[in-house]
VOGU-3710 file (C-alpha; in Angstrom, 3 decimals, decimal comma):
1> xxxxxxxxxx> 35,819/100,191/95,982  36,235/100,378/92,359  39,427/101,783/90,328  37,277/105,179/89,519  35,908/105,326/92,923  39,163/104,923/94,881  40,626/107,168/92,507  37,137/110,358/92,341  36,943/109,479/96,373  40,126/109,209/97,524
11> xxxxxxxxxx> 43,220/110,643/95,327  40,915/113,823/93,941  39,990/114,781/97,839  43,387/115,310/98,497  44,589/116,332/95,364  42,386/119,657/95,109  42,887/119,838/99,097  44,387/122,831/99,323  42,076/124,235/96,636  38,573/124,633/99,013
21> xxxxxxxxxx> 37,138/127,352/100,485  38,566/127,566/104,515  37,717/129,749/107,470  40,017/132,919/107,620  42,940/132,816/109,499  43,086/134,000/113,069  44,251/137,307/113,470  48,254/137,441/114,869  47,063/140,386/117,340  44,821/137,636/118,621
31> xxxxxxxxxx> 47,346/135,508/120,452  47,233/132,387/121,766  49,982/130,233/122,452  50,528/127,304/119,769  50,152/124,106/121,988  52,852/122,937/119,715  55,313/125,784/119,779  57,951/124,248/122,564  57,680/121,082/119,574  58,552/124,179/117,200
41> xxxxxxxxxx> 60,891/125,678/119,030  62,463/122,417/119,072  62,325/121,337/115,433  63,443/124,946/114,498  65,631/127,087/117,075  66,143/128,739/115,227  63,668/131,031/114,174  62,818/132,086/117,621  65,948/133,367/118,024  65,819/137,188/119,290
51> xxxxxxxxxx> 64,681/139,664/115,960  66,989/142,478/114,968  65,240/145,724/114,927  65,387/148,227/112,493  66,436/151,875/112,042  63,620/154,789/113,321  64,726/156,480/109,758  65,890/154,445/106,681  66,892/155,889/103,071  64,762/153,169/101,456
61> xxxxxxxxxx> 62,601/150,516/103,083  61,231/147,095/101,046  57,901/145,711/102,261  58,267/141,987/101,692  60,663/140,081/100,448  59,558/137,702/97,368  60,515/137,822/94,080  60,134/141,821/93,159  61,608/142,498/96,759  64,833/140,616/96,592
71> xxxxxxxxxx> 65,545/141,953/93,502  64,671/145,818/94,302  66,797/145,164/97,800  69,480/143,708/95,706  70,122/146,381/93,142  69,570/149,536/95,622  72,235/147,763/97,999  74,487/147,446/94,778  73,633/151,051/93,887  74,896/152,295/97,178
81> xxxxxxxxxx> 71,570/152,817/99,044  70,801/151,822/102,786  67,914/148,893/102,161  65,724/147,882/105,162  63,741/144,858/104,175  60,684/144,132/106,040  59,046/140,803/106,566  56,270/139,478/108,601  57,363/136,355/108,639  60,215/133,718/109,667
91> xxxxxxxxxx> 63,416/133,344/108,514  63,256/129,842/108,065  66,892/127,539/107,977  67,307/124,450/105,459  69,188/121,283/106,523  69,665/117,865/104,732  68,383/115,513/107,866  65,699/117,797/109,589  62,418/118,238/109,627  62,258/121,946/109,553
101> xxxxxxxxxx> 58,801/122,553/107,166  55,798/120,870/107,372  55,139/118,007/104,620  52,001/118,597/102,452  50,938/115,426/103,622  50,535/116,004/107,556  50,713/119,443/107,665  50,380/121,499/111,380  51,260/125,084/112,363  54,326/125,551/110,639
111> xxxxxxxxxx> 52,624/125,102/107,254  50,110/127,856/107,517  50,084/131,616/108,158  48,483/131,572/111,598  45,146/129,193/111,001  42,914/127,307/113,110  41,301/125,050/110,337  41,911/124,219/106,981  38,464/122,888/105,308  39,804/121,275/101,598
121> xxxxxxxxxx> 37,417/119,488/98,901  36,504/116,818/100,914  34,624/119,400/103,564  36,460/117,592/106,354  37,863/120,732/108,464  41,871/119,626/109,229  42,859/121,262/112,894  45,818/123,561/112,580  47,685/124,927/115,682  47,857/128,704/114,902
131> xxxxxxxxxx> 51,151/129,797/114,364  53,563/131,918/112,187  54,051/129,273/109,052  55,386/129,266/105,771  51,534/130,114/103,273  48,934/131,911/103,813  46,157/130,965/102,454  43,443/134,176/102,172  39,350/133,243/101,620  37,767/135,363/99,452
141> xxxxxxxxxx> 33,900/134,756/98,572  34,078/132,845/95,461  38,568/132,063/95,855  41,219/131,116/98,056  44,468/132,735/97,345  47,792/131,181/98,300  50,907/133,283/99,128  53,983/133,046/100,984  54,816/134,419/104,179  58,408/133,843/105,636
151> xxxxxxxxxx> 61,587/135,348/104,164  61,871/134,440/100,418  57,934/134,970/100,035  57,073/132,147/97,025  59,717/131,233/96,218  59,590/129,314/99,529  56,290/127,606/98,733  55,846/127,176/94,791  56,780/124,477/92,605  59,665/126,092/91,155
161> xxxxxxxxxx> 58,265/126,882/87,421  59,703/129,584/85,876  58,362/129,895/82,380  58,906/133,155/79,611  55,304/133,842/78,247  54,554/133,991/74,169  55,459/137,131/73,265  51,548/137,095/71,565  50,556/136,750/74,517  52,363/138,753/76,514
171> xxxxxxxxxx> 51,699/141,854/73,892  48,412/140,954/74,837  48,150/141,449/78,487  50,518/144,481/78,699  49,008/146,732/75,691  52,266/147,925/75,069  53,205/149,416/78,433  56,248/146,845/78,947  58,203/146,113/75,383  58,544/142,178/75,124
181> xxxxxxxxxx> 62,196/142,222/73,282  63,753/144,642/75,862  62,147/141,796/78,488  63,231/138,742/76,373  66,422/140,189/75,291  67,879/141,981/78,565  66,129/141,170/81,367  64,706/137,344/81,323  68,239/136,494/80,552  69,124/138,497/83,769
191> xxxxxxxxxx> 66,794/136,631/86,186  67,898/133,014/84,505  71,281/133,478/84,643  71,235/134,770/88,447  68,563/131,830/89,609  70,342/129,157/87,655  67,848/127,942/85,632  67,116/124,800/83,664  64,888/121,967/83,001  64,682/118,450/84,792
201> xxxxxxxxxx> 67,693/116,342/84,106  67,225/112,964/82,203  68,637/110,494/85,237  66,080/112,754/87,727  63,195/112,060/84,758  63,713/108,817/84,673  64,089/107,881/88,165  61,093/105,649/90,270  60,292/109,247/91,644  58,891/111,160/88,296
211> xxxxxxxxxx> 56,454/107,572/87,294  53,806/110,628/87,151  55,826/112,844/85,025  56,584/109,826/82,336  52,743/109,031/82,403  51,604/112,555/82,112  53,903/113,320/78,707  52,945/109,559/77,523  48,745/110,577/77,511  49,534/114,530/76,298
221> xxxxxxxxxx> 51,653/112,531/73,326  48,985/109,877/72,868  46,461/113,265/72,466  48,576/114,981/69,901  50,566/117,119/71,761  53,712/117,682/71,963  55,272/117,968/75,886  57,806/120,596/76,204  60,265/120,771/79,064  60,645/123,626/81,283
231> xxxxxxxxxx> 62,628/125,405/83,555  62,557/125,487/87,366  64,465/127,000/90,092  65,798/123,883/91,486  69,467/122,298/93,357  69,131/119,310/91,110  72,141/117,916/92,941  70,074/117,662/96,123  67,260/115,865/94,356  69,940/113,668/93,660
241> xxxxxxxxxx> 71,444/113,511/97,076  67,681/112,666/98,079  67,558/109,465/95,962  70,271/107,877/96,201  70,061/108,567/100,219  72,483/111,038/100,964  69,988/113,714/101,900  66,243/113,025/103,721  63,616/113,151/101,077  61,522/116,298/100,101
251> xxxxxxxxxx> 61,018/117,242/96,493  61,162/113,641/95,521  58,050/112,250/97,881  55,442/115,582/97,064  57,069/118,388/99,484  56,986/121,950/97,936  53,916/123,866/98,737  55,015/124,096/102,402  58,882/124,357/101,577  61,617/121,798/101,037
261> xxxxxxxxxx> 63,421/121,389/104,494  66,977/120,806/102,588  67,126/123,692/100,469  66,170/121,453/97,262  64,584/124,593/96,122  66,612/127,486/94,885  64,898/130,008/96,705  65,485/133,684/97,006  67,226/133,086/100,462  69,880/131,429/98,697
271> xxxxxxxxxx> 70,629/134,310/95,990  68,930/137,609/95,377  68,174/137,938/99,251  71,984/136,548/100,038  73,601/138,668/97,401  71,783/141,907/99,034  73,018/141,196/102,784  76,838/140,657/100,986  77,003/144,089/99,949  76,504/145,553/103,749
281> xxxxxxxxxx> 73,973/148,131/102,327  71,012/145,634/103,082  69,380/144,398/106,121  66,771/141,486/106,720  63,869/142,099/109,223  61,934/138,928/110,012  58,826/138,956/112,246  57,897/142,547/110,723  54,555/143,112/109,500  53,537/146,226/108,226
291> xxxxxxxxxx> 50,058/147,572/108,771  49,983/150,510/107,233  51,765/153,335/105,126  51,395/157,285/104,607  53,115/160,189/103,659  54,009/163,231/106,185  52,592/166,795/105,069  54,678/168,489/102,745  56,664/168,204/99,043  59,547/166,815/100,915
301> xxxxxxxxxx> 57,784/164,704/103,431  59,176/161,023/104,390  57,204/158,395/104,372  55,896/156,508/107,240  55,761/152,688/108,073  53,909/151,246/111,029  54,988/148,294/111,845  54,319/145,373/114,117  56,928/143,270/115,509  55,534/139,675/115,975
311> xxxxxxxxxx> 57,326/136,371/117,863  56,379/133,012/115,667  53,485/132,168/117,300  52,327/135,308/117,168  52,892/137,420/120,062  52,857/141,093/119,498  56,597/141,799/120,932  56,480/145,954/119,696  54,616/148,349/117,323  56,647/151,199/115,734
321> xxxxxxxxxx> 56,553/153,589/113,279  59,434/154,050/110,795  60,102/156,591/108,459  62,271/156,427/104,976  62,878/158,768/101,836  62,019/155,796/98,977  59,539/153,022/99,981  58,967/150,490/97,658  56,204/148,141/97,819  56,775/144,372/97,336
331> xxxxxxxxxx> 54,183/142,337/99,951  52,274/140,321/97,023  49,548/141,047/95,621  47,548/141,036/98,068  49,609/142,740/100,457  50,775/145,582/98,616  47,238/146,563/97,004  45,626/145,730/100,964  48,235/148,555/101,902  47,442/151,314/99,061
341> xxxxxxxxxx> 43,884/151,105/98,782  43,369/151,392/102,640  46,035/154,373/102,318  44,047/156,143/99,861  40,663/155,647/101,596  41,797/156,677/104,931  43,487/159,495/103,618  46,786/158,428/104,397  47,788/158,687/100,951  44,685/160,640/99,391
351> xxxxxxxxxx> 46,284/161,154/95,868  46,569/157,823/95,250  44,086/157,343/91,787  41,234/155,488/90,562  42,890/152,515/89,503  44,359/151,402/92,800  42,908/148,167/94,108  41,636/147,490/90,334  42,924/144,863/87,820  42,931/142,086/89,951
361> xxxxxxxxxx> 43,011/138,307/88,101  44,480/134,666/89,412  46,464/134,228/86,501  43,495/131,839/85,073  44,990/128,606/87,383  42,909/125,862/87,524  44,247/122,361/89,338  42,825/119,353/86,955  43,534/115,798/87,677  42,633/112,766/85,547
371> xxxxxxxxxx> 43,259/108,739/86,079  46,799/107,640/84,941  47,254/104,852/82,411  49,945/103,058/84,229  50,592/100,456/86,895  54,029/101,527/87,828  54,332/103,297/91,019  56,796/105,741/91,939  56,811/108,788/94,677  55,316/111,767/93,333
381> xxxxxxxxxx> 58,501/114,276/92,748  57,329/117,633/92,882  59,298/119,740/90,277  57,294/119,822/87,304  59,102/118,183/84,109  56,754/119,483/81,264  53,980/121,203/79,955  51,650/121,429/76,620  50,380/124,840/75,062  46,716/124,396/73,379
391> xxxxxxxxxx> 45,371/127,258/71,189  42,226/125,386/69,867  40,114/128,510/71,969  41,283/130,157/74,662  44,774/129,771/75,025  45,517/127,270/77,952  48,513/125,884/78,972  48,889/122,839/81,325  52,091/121,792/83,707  52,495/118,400/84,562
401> xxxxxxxxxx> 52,137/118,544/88,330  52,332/116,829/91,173  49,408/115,399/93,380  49,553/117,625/96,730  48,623/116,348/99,794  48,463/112,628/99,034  50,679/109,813/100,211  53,802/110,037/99,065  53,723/106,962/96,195  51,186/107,395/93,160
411> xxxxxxxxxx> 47,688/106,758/93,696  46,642/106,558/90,431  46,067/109,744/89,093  48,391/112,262/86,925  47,923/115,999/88,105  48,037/119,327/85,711  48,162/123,010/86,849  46,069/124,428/84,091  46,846/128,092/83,591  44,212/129,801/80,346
421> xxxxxxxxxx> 44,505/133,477/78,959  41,404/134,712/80,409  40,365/138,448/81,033  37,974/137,933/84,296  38,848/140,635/86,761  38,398/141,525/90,697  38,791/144,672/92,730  39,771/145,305/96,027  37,391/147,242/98,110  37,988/149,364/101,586
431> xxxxxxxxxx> 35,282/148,321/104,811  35,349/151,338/106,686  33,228/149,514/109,623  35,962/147,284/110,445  38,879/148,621/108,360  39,734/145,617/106,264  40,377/144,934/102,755  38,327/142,957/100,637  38,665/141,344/97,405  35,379/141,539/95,216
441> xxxxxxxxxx> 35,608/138,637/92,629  33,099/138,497/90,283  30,334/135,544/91,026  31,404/132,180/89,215  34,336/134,546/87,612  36,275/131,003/87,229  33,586/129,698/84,860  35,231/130,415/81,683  38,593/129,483/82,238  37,546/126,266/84,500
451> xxxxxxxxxx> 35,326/124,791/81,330  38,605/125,741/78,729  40,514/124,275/80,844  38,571/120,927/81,425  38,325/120,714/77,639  41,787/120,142/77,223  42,603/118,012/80,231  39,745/116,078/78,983  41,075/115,373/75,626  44,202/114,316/77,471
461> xxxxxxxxxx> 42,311/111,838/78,686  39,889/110,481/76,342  42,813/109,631/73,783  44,052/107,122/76,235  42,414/103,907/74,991  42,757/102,071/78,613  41,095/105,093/80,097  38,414/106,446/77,666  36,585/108,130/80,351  35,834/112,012/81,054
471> xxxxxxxxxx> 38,594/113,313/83,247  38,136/113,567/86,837  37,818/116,816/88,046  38,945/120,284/88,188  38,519/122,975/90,548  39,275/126,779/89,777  37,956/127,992/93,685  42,051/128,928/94,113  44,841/130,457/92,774  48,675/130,212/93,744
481> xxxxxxxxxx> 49,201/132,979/91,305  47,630/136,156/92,616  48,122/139,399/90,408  47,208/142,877/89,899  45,614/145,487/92,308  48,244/148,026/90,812  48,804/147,435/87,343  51,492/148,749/85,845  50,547/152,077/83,489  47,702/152,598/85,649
491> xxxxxxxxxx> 48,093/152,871/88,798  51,672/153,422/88,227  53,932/155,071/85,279  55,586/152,322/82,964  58,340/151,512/85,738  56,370/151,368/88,628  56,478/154,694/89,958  53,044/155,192/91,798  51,044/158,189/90,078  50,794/160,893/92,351
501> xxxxxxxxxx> 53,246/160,345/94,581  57,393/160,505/94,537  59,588/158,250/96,133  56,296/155,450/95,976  57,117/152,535/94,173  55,138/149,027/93,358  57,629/145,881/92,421  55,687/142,815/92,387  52,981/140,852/91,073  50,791/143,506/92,224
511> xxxxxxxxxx> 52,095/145,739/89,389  51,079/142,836/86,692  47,204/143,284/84,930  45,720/139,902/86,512  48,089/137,769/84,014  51,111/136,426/82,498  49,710/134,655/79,292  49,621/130,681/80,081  52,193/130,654/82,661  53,237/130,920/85,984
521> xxxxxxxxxx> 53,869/134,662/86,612  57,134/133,947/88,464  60,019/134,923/85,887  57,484/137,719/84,869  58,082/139,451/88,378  61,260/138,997/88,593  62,205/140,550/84,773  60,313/143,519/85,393  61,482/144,327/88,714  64,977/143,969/87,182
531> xxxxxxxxxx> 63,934/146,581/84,247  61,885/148,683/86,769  64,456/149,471/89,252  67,179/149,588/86,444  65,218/152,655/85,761  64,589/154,008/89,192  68,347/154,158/89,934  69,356/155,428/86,728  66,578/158,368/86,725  67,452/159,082/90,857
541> x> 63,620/158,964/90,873
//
């Protein structure tokens, strides 16, 4: 085979692997014993450890615990409040010698959010053992949607990017709702000083493990851009520990969409979450998913949680029902708007208004990967060094990224996550035959954004005189960045308080309108839950 036709048949399969349509994922209620769970239980004792149960009645209860949770946990528990945070799934240890996560490379159960196959775009079906891993990965007709689902939500299973948007383009999305300076000059600030961030240091960037990242800047420059570092959420001195041998490697050999075993990654575990449980007002539930909220009759009525208690491999171990004063909703997404519009449709929550379940975009990603210029051979680190901004049309910005899925070592081919300004929109729609959920995205609603983004990746490549060829491919059938279903001055007030109801509250990407203007939408959620809930406890409402 060919240069091109190693590269088109063999590095682009795996590269846009996790980018395919797949079957769903079995349901947990349905279980069946991993065949691999005594290997599990071995790997990770840990999190089959016996799970702490919660209070019948708590003063305020978190669903989830990503970026918006930690944060809302962390400033109630500082405020003085009783926090019970609820997570369906595993609270998942780090460790510099084992294997605790799944590699993107040879993934199995503890990768995935209880799947039985995982079909990428190669149409070869993978076998997964079902069992209570680290993403889930929800099929949609038309998009796949990646999000976490252990303690520390994505900030477990994302590339650590954590980018401030234009303020023109952030104006743009939020129509005035959210005021950029107060976010740029209070509470972006916040969220990087507590998360420690800060771009890729120059003995990291120029080690044998970021070849891709030095090739990737070399054809943007050689196309007229200019590559701009950015920050990430990363232990830089354990990247370092990794290559010079001190620690087993991770981040530096294309680990991060299924976690980093030795806590390379700065996740939420290791500050918001941790700075919560120090204060003794907050409490961590693992293995808790909720399935459904509501309200009891009357002004003064609590609000109910049911909840199902689930072992790893996802045996039903107890299904309650909690109650709490405040309950603030932080499951993704997905999760939270899966949760409000079946409220409202069942009745559960019957005031809920017309624009829950609307508003809902995938931040305009689009995974792009072209043939690198370069002999030289390294092993695909994962945090991403730089990225380029193009305003030719649509705005699109792309990250230099690395090539999931692969072989560790470069295969010839330079990876971008392309992320465009795009207004395409889906809603989330009630089944009443079976009770489910169901996102609605419009029919080749990627088409836009995919061809904007191509355009740029393409002159990316074309300017590279040893390559002058179209770029390879790019694939738009996913996003990592789900947002929306309960946009913020809609479905909610300007803080998040959900119309219609007191004591409701939204504080995650759920609450953002379907975009954060050319970048990843972590930082984003994070700010405004700081400025929300900086409001919530200072109105006592």
């Amino acid at each position: 085979m060919d240069r091109r036709g190693f590269v088109k048949g063999a590095g682009l399969a795996t590269m846009l692997g996790f980018a395919s349509g797949s079957t769903l994922a079995a349901r947990a209620d349905d279980y069946s014993p991993s065949p691999r769970s005594s290997v599990y239980r071995t790997l990770v004792p840990e999190i089959f450890a016996p799970l702490p149960d919660p209070a019948d009645h708590v003063p305020a209860i978190v669903i989830g615990s990503g970026f918006g949770a930690s944060i809302t946990a962390l400033r109630l528990a500082q405020s003085g409040t009783q926090v019970a945070v609820l997570e369906r799934g595993s609270r998942w240890p780090s460790d510099p010698w084992r294997n605790i996560f799944a590699t993107d490379t040879i993934p199995d159960g503890r990768g995935f959010w209880h799947r039985a196959t995982f079909t990428g775009v190669n149409k070869i079906p993978v076998q997964i053992d079902p069992f209570g891993g680290v993403l889930d990965v929800s099929s949609y007709p038309g998009i796949d949607v990646w999000h976490g689902a252990c303690v520390g939500g994505g900030s477990v299973v994302f590339t650590g990017v954590m980018i401030e948007p234009e303020q023109r383009f952030f104006d743009s999305v939020f129509q005035g709702v959210v005021d950029y300076r107060e976010m740029h000059d209070v509470y972006y600030p916040r969220v990087r000083n507590t998360l420690r961030l800060s771009s890729i240091p120059n003995d990291i960037y120029d080690s044998f493990a970021f070849t891709h990242s030095r090739a990737w800047d070399e054809q943007v420059r050689a196309a007229g851009y200019t590559p701009q570092r950015i920050d990430g959420s990363w232990n830089w001195d354990v990247i370092r520990d990794e290559l010079t041998g001190r620690s087993m490697p991770s981040a530096t050999v294309g680990c991060s969409n299924l976690g980093n075993s030795n806590g390379a990654k700065f996740d939420l575990s290791q500050n918001y979450l941790r700075y919560a449980e120090d204060t003794g007002c907050a409490q961590i539930y693992p293995g808790h998913r909720v399935d459904a909220v509501a309200k009891e009759p009357g002004a003064s009525g609590r609000y109910t949680v049911t909840v199902t208690k689930l072992a790893p491999t996802g045996e039903v171990l107890r299904i309650r029902t909690l109650t709490c004063d405040k309950l603030f909703l932080a499951a993704g997404s997905i999760g939270t708007s899966e949760l409000l519009v079946c409220a409202r449709e069942t009745g559960a929550l019957p005031n809920l208004n017309e624009h829950i379940g609307e508003g809902w975009g995938s931040n305009g990603d689009v995974a792009l990967a072209r043939p690198a210029n370069s002999l030289e051979v390294g092993t695909q680190g994962t945090p991403s060094a730089s990225r380029i901004l193009d305003e030719a049309g649509a705005p699109v910005s792309l990250e230099n990224w690395f090539v999931p899925g692969t072989t560790p070592f470069d295969i010839g081919i330079v990876a971008s996550l392309g992320i465009v300004l795009d207004d395409t929109r889906g809603r989330f729609v009630y089944n009443p035959t079976d009770g489910s959920v169901e996102l609605q995205w419009p029919a080749n609603g990627a088409t836009d954004y995919l061809a904007r983004a191509r355009e740029v990746n393409n002159k990316a490549t074309c300017q590279c005189p040893s390559i002058a060829q179209p770029a390879l491919e790019a694939d738009a059938s996913f996003t990592s960045h789900p947002l929306g279903g309960a946009v913020i001055g809609r479905a909610t007030d300007p803080y998040g308080r959900v119309c219609g109801y007191r004591g409701l509250y939204v504080m995650d990407g759920a609450a953002l309108p379907g975009s954060t203007g050319t970048v990843n939408p972590s930082l984003t959620i994070c700010a405004l839950a700081e400025r929300n809930i900086e409001e919530i406890i200072r109105s006592g409402e």
